[in-house]
N, C-alpha and C positions, 0 to 999 in steps of 0.2 A: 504493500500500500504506500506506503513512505519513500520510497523509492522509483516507483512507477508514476504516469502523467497523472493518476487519479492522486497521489499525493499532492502534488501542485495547486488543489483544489479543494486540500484538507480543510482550510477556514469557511469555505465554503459548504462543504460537507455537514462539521461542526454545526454554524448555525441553519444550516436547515434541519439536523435534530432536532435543535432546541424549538423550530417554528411547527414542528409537525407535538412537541412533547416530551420524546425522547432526552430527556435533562443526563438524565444516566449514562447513556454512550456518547452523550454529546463533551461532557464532560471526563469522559474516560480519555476520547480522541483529543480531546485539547492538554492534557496532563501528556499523553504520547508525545503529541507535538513539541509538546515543553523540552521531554527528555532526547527528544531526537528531529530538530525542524526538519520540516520534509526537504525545503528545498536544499539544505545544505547535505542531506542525504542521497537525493535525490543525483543533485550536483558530484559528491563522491563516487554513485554509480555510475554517469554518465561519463568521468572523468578516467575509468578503469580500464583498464585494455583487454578486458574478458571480449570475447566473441560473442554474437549472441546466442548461438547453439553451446557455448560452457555452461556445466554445471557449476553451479558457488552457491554458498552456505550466506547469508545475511553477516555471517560474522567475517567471512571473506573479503568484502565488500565495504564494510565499516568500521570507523574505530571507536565503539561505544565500552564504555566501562561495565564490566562485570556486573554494579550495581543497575545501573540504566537498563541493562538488558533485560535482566532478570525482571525489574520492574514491568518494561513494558509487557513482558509475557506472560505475568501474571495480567495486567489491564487487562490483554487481547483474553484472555479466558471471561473476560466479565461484559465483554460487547456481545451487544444480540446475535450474534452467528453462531455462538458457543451458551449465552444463557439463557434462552429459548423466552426471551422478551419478546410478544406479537409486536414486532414494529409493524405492521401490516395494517393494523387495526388501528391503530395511533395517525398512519397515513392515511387512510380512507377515512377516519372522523373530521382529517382535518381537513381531505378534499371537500366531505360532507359540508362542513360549516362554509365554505370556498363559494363555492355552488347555491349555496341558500342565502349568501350577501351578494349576490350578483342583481 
């Protein structure tokens, strides 16, 4: 995520959580961001002479501290992909209310 062009768009990302509800992952992805800005990671990726068919490990690729890392990987366990938060539901209430102020 952090790495790739959909990181580039992490503040973006962020507050359309927070406009659909989602406070939770919205603020897990800005705590990430903290410990590891996209674009400066993103920038280390792109700046690498890997191929794009090499395999690499995220650790390969970046210089984060033992502690950072560790952090973020517990975050990523607590974002909706992994803690089975309906963000679905949260999106459709809020197309709902979208829709009925029009």
């Amino acid at each position: 995520f952090l790495e790739n062009s959909i990181g580039h768009y992490a503040l973006n990302i962020i507050q359309a959580f927070r406009i659909i509800g989602d406070m939770n992952d919205a603020d897990i992805l800005e705590e990430i961001c903290q410990l590891a800005p996209p674009d400066i990671i993103r920038g280390e990726f792109l700046s690498e002479t890997q191929q794009e068919y090499d395999i690499t490990t995220f650790n390969d690729n970046h210089k984060l501290n033992e502690e950072a890392e560790a952090r973020i990987k517990e975050l990523n366990k607590q974002l909706y992909l992994h803690s089975g938060i309906d963000i679905w539901s949260l999106l459709f209430t809020y197309l709902d209310e979208q829709i009925e102020n029009l």
